[in-house]
C-alpha angles and dihedrals in degrees: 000000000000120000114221131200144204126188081184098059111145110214114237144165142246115268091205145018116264136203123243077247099054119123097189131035129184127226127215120293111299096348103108098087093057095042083053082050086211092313111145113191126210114260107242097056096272099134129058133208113196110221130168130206128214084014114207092010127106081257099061112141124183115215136182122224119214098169144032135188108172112297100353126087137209111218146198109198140215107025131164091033094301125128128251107242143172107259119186138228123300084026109154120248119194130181093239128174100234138176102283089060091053102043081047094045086051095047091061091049085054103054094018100055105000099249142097132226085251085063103040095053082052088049092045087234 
């Protein structure tokens, strides 16, 4: 899968509660594309957004989305060690750089370099 970006995100919340089982989720009305901040993913599930919900509470969840129809989302739950969890209504739900990039973007540097970050920020790079 292909990890995707935006440094135009626009934070949102959830327009309904979801399960801990739940594989889509739908943001607030009209809100989906600037929370995408002009992302477009591949159909078939290729590409990933990293998203978290109830950011910066003990309820935080990373998710990934796979998916997106307008405002509604399909999601794969409980990335970079964190639980999949139900989150009401109003939840925030916030584009965020987590773990799992950075273990990913290091693992590049080391098989694609030869280095590792550790080694690029000695090197000033």
């Amino acid at each position: 899968m292909t990890r995707k970006f935006s440094s135009i995100s626009v934070e949102t919340t959830l327009a309904s509660t979801i399960s801990n089982s739940a594989t889509s989720m739908t943001v607030a009305t009209g809100t989906g594309s600037a929370l995408m901040g002009g992302v477009t993913l591949a159909p078939g599930n290729i590409d990933t957004f990293g998203i978290a919900l109830d950011v910066d509470t003990q309820n935080e969840e990373i998710i990934y989305i796979t998916a997106v129809s307008g405002d509604t989302f399909t999601i794969v739950r409980g990335v970079s060690g964190t639980s999949a969890i139900a989150h009401t209504a109003g939840a925030s739900v916030k584009h965020v750089l987590n773990s799992a990039d950075l273990n990913a973007f290091e693992a590049g540097l080391d098989s694609g370099s030869g280095g590792t970050v550790s080694s690029l920020l000695l090197m000033g790079g």
